[in-house]
C-alpha positions as CSV (number, residue, x, y, z in Angstrom):
1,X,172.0,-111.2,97.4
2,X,173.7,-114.0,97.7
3,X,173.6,-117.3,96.1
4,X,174.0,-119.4,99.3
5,X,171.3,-117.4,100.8
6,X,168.3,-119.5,103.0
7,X,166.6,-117.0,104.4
8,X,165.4,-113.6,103.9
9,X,164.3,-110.9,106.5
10,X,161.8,-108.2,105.8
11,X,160.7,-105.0,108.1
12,X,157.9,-102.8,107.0
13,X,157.2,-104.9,103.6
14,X,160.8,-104.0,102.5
15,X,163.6,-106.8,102.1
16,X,166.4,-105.5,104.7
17,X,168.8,-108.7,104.5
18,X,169.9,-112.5,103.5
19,X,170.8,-115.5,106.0
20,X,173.1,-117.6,105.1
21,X,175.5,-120.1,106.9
22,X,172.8,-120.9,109.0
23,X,173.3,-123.5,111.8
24,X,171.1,-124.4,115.5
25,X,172.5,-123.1,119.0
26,X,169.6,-124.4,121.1
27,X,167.4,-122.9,121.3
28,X,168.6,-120.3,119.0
29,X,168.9,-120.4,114.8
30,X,172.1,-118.3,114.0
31,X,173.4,-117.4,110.6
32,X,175.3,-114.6,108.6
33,X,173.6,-111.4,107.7
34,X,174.3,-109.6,104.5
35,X,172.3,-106.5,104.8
36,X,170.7,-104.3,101.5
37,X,170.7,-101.0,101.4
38,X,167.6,-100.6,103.0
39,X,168.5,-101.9,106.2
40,X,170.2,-98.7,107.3
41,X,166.9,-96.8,107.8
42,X,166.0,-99.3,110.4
43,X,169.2,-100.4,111.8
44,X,168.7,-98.2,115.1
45,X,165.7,-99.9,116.3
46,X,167.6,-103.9,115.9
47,X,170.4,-101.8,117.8
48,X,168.1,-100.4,120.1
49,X,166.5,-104.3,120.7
50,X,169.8,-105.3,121.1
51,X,171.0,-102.9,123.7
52,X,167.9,-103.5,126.1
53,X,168.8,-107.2,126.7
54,X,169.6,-107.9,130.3
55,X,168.2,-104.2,131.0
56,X,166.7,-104.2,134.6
57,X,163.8,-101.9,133.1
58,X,160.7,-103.6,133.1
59,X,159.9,-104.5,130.1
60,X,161.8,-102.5,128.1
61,X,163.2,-105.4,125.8
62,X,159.4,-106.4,125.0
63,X,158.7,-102.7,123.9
64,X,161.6,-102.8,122.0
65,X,161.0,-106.2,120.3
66,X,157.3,-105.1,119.5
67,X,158.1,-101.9,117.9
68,X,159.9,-104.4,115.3
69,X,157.3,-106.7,115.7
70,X,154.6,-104.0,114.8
71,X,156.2,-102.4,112.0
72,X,155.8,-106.7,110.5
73,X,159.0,-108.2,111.0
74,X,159.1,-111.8,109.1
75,X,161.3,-114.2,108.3
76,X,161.1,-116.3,104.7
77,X,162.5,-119.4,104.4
78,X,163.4,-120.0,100.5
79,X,164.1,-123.6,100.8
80,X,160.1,-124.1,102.1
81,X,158.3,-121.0,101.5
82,X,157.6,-120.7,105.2
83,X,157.1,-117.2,106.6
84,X,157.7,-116.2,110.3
85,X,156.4,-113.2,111.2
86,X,156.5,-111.8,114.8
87,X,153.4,-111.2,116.7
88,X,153.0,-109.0,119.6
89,X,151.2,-109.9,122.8
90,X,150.3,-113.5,122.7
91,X,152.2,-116.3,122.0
92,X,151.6,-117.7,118.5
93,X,153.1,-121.3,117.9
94,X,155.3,-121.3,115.2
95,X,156.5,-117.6,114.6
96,X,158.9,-115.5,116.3
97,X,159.7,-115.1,119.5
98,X,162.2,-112.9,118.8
99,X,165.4,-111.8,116.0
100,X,168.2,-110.2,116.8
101,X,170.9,-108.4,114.1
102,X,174.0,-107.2,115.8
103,X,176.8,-106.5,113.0
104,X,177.0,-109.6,110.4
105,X,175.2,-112.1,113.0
106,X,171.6,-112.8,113.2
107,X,169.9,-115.1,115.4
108,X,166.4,-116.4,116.5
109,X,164.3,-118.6,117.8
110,X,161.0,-119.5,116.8
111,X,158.1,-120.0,119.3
């Protein structure tokens, strides 16, 4: 990992990436990803999440974000020890709302 690293992202209780560079779009966060290895097992299904925005399906975005969401997407911020963790269904002040990886980039915005 490295050593400018602020966040850390973990899907299914396994650490898939780093953020660092990390900077505020409102009323997105956005920073640079640096996978591990084990992101590639679940890479499909940010692609997948990715692909359905601006779909005209109904909800087919909101599927795709809870299947991330249910297999316990979180966010861990090592400057404060905060976790986010993304909760489907009902809002939940102070988690995700959603996070999106699309090649190095990551973005998301908290609830």
């Amino acid at each position: 990992m490295e050593r400018s690293e602020q966040f850390r992202v973990f899907l299914a209780d396994e650490l898939i990436g780093a953020v660092s560079e990390v900077h505020i779009d409102m009323p997105s966060i956005i920073g640079t990803f640096h996978p591990t290895t084990a992101f590639s097992r679940f890479q499909h299904l940010f692609d997948h999440e990715h692909d359905t925005i601006g779909r005209r399906e109904s909800g087919a975005w909101t599927k795709a974000r809870d299947a991330l969401f249910s297999l316990g997407l979180r966010l861990e911020d090592l400057k404060t020890g905060k976790v986010r963790s993304g909760i489907c269904g009902t809002v939940v002040p102070d988690q995700l709302g959603w996070l999106h990886i699309r090649g190095n980039k990551i973005w998301w915005r908290p609830r």
